[in-house]
C-alpha positions, 0 to 999 in steps of 0.5 A, spaced: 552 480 545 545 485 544 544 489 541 537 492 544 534 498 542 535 505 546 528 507 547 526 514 549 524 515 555 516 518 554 516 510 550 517 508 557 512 511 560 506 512 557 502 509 549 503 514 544 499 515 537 502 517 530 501 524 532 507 524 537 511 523 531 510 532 531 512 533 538 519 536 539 521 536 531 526 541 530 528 542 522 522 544 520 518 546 526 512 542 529 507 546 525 510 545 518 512 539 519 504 537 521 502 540 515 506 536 511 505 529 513 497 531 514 497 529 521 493 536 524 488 531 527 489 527 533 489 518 535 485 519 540 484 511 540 488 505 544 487 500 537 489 504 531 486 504 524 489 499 518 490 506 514 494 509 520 498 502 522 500 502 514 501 508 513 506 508 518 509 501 515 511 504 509 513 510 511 519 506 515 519 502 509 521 508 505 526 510 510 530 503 510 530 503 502 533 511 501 538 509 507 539 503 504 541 506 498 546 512 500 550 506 503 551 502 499 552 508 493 558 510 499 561 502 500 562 503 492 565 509 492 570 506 497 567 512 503 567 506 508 573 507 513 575 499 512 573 496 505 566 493 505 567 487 501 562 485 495 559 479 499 557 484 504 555 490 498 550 484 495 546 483 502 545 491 503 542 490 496 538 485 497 535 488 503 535 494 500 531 490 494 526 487 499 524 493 502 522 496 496 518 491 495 514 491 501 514 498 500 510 497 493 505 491 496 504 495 502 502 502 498 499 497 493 493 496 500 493 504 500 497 506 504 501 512 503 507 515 506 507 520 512 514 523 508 519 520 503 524 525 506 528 523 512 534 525 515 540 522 517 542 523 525 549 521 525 553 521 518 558 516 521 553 511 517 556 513 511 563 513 513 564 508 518 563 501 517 560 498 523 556 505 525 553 502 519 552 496 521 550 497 529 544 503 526 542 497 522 542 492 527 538 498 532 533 499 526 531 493 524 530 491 533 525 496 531 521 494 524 520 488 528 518 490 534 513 494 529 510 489 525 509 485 532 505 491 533 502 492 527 499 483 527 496 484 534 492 490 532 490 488 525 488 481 529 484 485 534 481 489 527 479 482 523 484 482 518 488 475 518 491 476 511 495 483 514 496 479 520 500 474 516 503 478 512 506 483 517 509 476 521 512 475 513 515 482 513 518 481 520 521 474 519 524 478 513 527 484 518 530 478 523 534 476 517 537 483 515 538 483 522 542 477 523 546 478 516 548 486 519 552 482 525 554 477 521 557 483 517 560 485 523 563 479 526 558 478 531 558 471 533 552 469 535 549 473 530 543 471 533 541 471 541 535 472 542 530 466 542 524 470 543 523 478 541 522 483 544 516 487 545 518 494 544 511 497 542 504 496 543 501 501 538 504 502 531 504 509 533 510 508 538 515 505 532 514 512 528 515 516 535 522 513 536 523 514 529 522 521 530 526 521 537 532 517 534 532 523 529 530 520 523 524 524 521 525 532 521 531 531 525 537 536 525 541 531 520 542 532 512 535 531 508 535 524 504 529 523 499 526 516 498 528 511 494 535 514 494 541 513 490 543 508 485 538 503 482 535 497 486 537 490 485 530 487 484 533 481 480 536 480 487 529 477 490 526 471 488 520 472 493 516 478 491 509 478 493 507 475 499 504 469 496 496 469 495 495 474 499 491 480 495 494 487 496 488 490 498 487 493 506 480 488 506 478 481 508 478 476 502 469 476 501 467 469 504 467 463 500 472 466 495 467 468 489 462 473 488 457 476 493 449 475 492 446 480 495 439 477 498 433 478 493 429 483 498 435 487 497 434 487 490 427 489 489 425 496 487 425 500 493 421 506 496 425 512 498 428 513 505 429 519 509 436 522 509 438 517 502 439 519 495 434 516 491 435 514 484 428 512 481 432 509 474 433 504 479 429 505 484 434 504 490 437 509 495 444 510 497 446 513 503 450 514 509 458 513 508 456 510 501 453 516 498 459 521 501 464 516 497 459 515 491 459 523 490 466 524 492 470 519 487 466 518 481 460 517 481 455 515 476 461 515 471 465 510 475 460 508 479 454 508 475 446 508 479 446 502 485 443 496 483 441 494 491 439 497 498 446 496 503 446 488 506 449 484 510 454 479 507 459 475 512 459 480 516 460 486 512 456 491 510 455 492 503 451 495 497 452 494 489 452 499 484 452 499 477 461 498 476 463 497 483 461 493 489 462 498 496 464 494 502 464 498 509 469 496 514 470 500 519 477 502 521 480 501 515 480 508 511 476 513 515 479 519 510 475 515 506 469 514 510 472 506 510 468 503 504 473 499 500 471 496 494 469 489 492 474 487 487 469 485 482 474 485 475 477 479 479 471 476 480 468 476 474 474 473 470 474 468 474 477 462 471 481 466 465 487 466 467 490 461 461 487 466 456 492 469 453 490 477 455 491 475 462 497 471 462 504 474 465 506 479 459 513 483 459 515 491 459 512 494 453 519 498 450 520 503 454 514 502 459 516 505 467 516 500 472 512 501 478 514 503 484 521 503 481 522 509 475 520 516 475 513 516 473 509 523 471 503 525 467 508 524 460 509 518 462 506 513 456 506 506 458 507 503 466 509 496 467 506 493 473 510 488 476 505 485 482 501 483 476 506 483 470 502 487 465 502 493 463 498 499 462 498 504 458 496 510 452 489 513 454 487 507 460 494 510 463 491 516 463 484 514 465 487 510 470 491 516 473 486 521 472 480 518 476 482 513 482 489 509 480 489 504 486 484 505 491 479 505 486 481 501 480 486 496 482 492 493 479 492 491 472 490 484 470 490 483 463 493 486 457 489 490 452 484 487 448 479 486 444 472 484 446 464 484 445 461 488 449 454 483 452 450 490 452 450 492 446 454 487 442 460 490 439 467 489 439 472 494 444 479 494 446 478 493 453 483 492 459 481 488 465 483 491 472 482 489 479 475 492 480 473 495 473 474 494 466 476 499 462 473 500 454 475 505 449 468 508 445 472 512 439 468 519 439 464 517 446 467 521 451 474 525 447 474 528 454 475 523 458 479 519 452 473 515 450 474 510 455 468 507 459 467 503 465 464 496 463 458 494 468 462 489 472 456 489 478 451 488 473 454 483 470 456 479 476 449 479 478 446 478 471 442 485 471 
């Protein structure tokens, strides 16, 4: 029994980057298609970047979710050419389920998807039972083949945590795997004792999506996440444990970064930097792109430090924020991440009661899994279990969501503000803490950032 994936020939013959995901598409044209998935540049490099390998992986995430769920919407309905008993419904769900968790953590590290619209080559998947099965068994080979791939290239890049996690994924595929030919009576479900190592970049996982059909095929179109709801009940294991969802390295040593003293003292103006004499420091560089392109001094605030060096990290910072240069990890974003200084500054709060798990205001959306859109009020996030809502959701939303400010930590409460000695309504994030000043900023729904990287270098 073997049940190997058919791979392309071109896979055969030579490496192939995400780019390749264009050549020869058909429904769309190449050219369309290209400026839909944002990939007019090409991947020149043998070793891809953690943005692209990320973007890649929730990209297949998203596919197995939205077929996942049309087949399970044809097994209820009876559309199967032999009945799919309940017990076999049940694993479809929670495969189902834990894909769309791994969709929820990897888009929670900034990936995005290249499309969340797919097509289906072959329709007997929706109405022949071990077609369905067979294709399940073929494209879980290739996830796990992929993320092999993904954990040799984020070793290569110094990314241990991602490293784990995408070995914490596979696992998971390889279990989907055995429980499709357990569906299919295949005895031994399992008979590989090893892997196969289909891929080396990433990048050929999407090329063989695009060959196989799945990505701007000549099929019927399927939009993610598909019909029917997700069974997120059905998953007891939703995170991968104590691993941040965040594309960066944990800081060395697990608490807050001291700059050393000569990058804190008053400097002179350099060449090519932007000085700020209310400080008397300089950002330039890739730091000051995205200084100026994601917020600047209302989010950012003036920079309290010249760039250092800590842990082999370049870093600098500023007034709410820390940045962090980690070269591949996000180049659209000149690869500065930010430190996650919210976190680093509620150390130890944990018990307290704003920051315990709280369950979903009434009627709040469940990230990742309900339709959300501008009128949406309230969001609960179940990676943290907190919710978010009102005039911070709509900050939030408006001035960076993820990338910039992260998850929420906390509820909304009330607390005084060291700096001027009033009591706000603040809610704790990741990498900031929002506060409401009624009156101060109607525009922007009176909510200010609180002075995170002040605070934690007692400036």
């Amino acid at each position: 029994m073997s049940h190997a994936l058919e791979l392309p020939a071109s896979l055969q013959e030579q490496r192939l980057t995400r780019r390749a995901v264009l050549r020869g598409t058909t429904a769309l044209g190449a050219g369309v298609l290209a400026a839909r998935l944002g990939l007019l540049r090409a991947v020149a490099q043998e070793t891809e970047s953690v943005k692209e390998i990320l973007d890649i992986a929730v990209t297949a995430e998203a596919m197995a979710v939205t077929l996942l769920g049309g087949a399970i919407d044809q097994a209820r309905k009876g559309a199967y050419d032999k009945p799919v008993p309940d017990p076999v419904i049940a694993i479809l769900e929670g495969a189902r389920a834990a894909e769309q968790f791994h969709y929820e953590y990897l888009t929670a590290a900034g990936a995005q998807p290249l499309t969340t619209t797919f097509t289906i080559p072959d329709t007997s998947i929706l109405t022949k039972y071990d077609s369905l099965f067979q294709t399940i068994v073929t494209l879980d080979t290739a996830f796990i083949a992929a993320y092999m791939a993904a954990a040799q290239q984020f070793t290569r890049l110094k990314q241990p945590d991602l490293v784990r996690v995408a070995f914490q994924i596979a696992g998971v595929e390889a279990e989907h795997r055995v429980l499709a030919n357990v569906a299919l009576g295949t005895r031994p479900a399992n008979d590989v004792a090893f892997e196969a190592a289909l891929f080396q970049t990433v990048g050929q996982a999407a090329t063989a999506l695009k060959d196989l059909g799945y990505i701007g095929g000549r099929g019927p179109s399927v939009t993610y996440p598909g019909p029917g709801a997700i069974r997120r009940d059905l998953i007891t294991q939703q995170t991968p444990g104590d691993v941040s969802a965040v594309c960066e390295p944990p800081t060395a040593g697990g608490g807050p970064v001291v700059p050393p003293p000569e990058a804190l003292r008053p400097a002179q103006p350099k060449p090519g930097a932007a000085y700020f004499p209310e400080t008397n420091h300089n950002v330039s560089g890739a730091f000051l792109q995205y200084w100026q392109r994601y917020g600047g001094l209302p989010v950012f605030g003036y920079p309290l430090s010249e760039e250092f060096e800590h842990a082999g990290i370049r870093m600098q910072y500023f007034e709410r924020a820390r940045f962090e240069l980690h070269p591949g990890s996000w180049p659209e974003r000149w690869d500065v991440l930010l430190g996650l200084l919210g976190r680093e500054v509620t150390t130890g709060r944990q018990s307290e009661a704003p920051f315990r798990p709280s369950m979903p205001l009434p009627g709040a959306a469940v990230w990742g899994h309900d339709s959300i859109t501008e009128q949406t009020d309230a969001i609960y996030f179940m990676e943290t279990q907190h919710n978010l809502a009102h005039g911070f959701l709509r900050y939030w939303w408006a001035y960076g969501g993820l990338p910039i400010f992260g998850y929420p930590i906390s509820e909304e409460f009330r607390e005084r503000n060291r700096d001027t000695g009033k009591e706000y309504v603040v809610q704790y994030f990741e990498r900031a803490r929002f506060e409401w000043h009624p009156g101060e900023w109607p525009e922007r729904w009176d909510v200010l950032l609180g002075r995170l990287g002040a605070e934690l270098l007692n400036l």
